[in-house]
N, C-alpha and C positions, 0 to 999 in steps of 0.2 A: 729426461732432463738429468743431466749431474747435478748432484749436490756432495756437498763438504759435510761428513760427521765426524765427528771422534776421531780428526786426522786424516780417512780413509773418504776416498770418493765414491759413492755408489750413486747408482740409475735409482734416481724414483718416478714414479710415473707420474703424468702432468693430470690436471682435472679436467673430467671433459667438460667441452663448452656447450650451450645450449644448441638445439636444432635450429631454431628459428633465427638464423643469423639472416640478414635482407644486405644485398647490394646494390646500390643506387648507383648509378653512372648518368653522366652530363655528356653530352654531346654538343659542340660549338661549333657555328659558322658563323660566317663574314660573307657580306653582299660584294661584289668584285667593286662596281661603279662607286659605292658608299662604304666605305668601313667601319664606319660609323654605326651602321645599323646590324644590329646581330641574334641572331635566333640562338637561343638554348631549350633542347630539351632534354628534360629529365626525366627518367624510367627507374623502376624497380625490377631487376632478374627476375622473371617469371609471374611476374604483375601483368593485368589488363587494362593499364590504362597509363597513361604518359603527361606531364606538363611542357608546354610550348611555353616561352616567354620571348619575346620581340622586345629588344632593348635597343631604346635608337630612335631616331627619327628614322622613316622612309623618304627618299629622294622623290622631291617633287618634280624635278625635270628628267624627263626621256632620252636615255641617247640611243643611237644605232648602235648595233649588235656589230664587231670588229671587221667584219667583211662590206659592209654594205659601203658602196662606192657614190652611187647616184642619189640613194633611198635615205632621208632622214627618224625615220618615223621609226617608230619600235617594231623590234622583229615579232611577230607572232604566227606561228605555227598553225600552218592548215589544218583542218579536222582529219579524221579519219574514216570520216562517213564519205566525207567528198572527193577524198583522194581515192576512196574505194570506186564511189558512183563514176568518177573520171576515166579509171581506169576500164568498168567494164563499158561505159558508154564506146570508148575507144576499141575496142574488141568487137562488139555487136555493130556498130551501127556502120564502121570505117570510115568517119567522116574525119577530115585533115583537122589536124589541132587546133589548130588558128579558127577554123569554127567553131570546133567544139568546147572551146575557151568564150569566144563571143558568145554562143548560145547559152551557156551556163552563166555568164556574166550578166543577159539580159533577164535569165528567168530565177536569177537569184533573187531573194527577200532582205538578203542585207551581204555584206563584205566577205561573212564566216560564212556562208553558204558556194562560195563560188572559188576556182581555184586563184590562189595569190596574183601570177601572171601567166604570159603562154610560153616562159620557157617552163614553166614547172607542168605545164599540159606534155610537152614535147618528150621530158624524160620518162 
């Protein structure tokens, strides 16, 4: 640092600061549907552990995900146990999709066990 003495400018040197300086950072988002609703979390550099804060209402009503043409209902994403079991069913056994879509459909225990519909068996 310069400093002013007796006219003349010299270097003196700064004090050091403590080790223990902590940096906190926030991270913000925004729901796309609700903007209204907003997550922050905040962290410490090289902490183990984080705060979540949900400020906002969450949207009570459902919309369809941008592409969905036919389908009103929320998009939700197959598992990946069944896209697995699909695929090898499809390898072993060679049965045409369209069964192997109904077959899984009948011997499923609920919605999330079975694949979505039979174009997603087909790809």
């Amino acid at each position: 640092m310069r400093k002013r003495s007796e006219g003349v400018r010299r270097l003196v040197e700064l004090e050091r600061q403590p080790e223990a300086v902590a940096e906190v950072h926030q991270l913000d988002s925004r729901l796309k549907r609700a903007t209204t609703f907003q997550r922050r979390i905040t962290y410490v550099t090289g902490g183990d552990c984080f705060i979540a804060e949900y400020i906002g209402q969450f949207p009570a009503e459902v919309t369809a995900h941008g592409n969905a043409v036919y389908n009103t209902a929320e998009y939700v994403r197959s598992k990946p146990e069944v896209l697995a079991d699909m695929k090898c069913q499809l390898k072993s056994t060679g049965v045409r999709p369209q069964k192997l879509y109904q077959n899984m459909k009948d011997n499923a225990d609920s919605d999330l066990q079975c694949p979505r519909n039979k174009k997603q068996v087909t790809c």
